[in-house]
N, C-alpha and C positions, 0 to 999 in steps of 0.2 A: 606378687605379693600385694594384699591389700593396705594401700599407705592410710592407716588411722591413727588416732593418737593414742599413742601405746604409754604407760609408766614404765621409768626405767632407775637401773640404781645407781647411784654419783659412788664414784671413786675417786681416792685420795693419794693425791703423789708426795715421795718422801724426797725431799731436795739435799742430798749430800754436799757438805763446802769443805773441800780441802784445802791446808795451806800448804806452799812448797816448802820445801829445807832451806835453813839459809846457805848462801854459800860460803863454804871454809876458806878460811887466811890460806897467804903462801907459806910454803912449807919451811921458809928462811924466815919466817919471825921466828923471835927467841922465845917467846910462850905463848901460850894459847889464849885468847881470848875468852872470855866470859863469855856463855853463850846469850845470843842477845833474842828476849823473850817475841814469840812471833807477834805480829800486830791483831788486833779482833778484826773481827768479819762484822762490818756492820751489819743487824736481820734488815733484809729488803721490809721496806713499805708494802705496803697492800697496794697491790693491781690497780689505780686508776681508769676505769672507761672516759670516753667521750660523751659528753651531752649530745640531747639531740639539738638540733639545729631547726628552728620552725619555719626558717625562712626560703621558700622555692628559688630565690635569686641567688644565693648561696651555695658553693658548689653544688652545680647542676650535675656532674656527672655522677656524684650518688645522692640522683630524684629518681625515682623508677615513676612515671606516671601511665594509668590505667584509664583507657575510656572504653567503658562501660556503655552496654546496648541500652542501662536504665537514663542513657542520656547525660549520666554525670562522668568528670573526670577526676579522679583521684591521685594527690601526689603523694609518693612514701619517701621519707628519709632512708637510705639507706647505709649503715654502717658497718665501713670496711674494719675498724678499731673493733669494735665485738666478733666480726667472725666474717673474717678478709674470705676463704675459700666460698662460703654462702652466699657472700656479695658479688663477688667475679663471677660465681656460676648464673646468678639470676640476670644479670646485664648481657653473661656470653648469648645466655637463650632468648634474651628479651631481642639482643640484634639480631640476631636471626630469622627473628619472625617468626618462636615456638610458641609464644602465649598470642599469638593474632586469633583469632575464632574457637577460644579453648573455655569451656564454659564453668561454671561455679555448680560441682557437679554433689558438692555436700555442704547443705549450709543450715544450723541448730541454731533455733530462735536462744538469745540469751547464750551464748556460746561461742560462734567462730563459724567462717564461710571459707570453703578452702577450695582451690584452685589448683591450677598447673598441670594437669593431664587431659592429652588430644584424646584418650579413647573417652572420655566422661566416664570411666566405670570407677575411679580409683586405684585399679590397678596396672597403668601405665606408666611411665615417664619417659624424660631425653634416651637418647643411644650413648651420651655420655658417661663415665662411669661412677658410682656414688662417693657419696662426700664422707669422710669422717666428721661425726660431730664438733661440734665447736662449742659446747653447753659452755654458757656464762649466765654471773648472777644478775644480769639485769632483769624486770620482771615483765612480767605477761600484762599490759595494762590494757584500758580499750583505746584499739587501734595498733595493737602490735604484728608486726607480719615476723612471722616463725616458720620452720620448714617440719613439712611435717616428713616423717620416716614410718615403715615396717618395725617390726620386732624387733630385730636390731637395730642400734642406737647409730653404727655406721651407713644404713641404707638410704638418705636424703638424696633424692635426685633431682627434681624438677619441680615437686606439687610442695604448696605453701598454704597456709592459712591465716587469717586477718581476724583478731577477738572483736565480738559485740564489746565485752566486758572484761576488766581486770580476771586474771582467772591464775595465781600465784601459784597453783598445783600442779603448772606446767613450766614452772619455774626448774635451770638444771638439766632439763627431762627432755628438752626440744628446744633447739638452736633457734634464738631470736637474733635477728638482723635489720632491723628497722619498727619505725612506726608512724602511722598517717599522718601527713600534715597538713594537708588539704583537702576534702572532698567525704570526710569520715559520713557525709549523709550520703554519701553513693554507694556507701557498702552497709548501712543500715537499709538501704532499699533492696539488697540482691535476695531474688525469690528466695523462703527458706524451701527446704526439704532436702529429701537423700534417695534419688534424686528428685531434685524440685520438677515439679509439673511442666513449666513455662522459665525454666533456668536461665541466671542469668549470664551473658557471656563477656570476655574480656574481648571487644569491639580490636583493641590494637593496646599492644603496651610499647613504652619510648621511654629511654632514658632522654631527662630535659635537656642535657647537651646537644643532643643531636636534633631539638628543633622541631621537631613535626607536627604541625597540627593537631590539633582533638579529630578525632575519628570517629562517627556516628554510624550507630547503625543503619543499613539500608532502610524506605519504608516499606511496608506490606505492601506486597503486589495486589492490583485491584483487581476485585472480582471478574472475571471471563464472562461478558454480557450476549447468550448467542443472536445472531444478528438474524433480523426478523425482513421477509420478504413477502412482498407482494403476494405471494401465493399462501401465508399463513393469513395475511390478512382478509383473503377474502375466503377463507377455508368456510364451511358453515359451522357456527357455534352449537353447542351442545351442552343438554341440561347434567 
């Protein structure tokens, strides 16, 4: 399946609240009591999320940090509070070393650069199995990392994508889990196109707990110079 980003439609859960029966007198009172009216159910509040947190010294174990072959390293908040299963799965693959050399194999100028598949075609992911959505109303701003899915809304496995720009039409529609706190010029640099010409790659990603260095890309191997011998040198020249 090819992971793009698809529209999809919200649905609405009906929340039943039942109250129990009270419980009856003993059967040796002389009369019955008035029955005593049940209590109200207070309606819940609305959902509070979590703020993001801009600060990388601040629980590091949801930093997901990306170093990027353009040189830069970028750090993401990531949040468990919006959508716990998208957050565990991106840290399981991050230690494992599934995004080390995985390149940004669809990226629209004024749009979104998306990542997370070892084939670069799109349609790869983990051997893991997919995630049910976790759609919340937090929205799409620039620098949001969102997971992207197939046609159905439960297929999220592995590949993710990072807005240039606010884009609230993806709001609901595609599970967001974090957003850049650091480095938002290292993903304004990744080559655009589908696939980019000269793409760019995830060097290594780390959660900041675990400490590891910035990871840079190797440099270009130097040119093969063939080695010149006495016997070319004295070859005779030619018009």
């Amino acid at each position: 399946m090819h992971l793009r980003l698809f529209a999809s439609a919200a649905f609405a859960a009906l929340a039943i609240v039942t109250v129990p029966a009270a419980a009856q007198d003993d059967a040796a009172a002389p009369a019955a009591e008035a029955p005593v009216a049940a209590a109200e159910v207070a309606p819940a509040g609305p959902r509070v999320y979590a703020p993001i947190d801009y600060s990388i010294a601040n629980d590091p174990e949801n930093v997901l940090l990306l170093d990027l072959s353009n040189g830069k390293r970028v750090a993401i908040r990531l949040m468990p509070d919006w959508a716990p299963a998208h957050v565990d799965r991106i840290k399981t693959l991050t230690r494992q070393g599934f995004y080390d050399g995985v390149i940004f194999h669809r990226v629209i100028e004024g749009f979104m650069a998306q990542s997370g598949d070892p084939t670069g075609t799109g349609r790869g992911g983990s051997t893991l199995p997919d995630l049910k959505a976790e759609f919340n109303p937090m929205p799409h701003l620039r620098g949001t990392i969102s997971m992207a899915h197939a046609a159905s809304d439960d297929s999220a496995n592995s590949q993710f994508f990072i807005t240039f720009y606010p884009r609230f039409s993806l709001d609901r529609k595609y599970t967001n889990f974090g957003r850049v706190i650091a480095g938002m010029d290292g993903i304004d640099a990744i080559q655009r196109g589908e696939p980019p010409a000269n793409p760019t790659v995830i060097v290594q990603a780390s959660i900041a707990a675990d400490g590891k260095p910035q990871a840079f890309a190797p440099p270009p191997a130097a040119p093969v110079q063939e080695e010149v011998t006495a016997d070319m040198l004295n070859a005779p020249q030619t018009n």
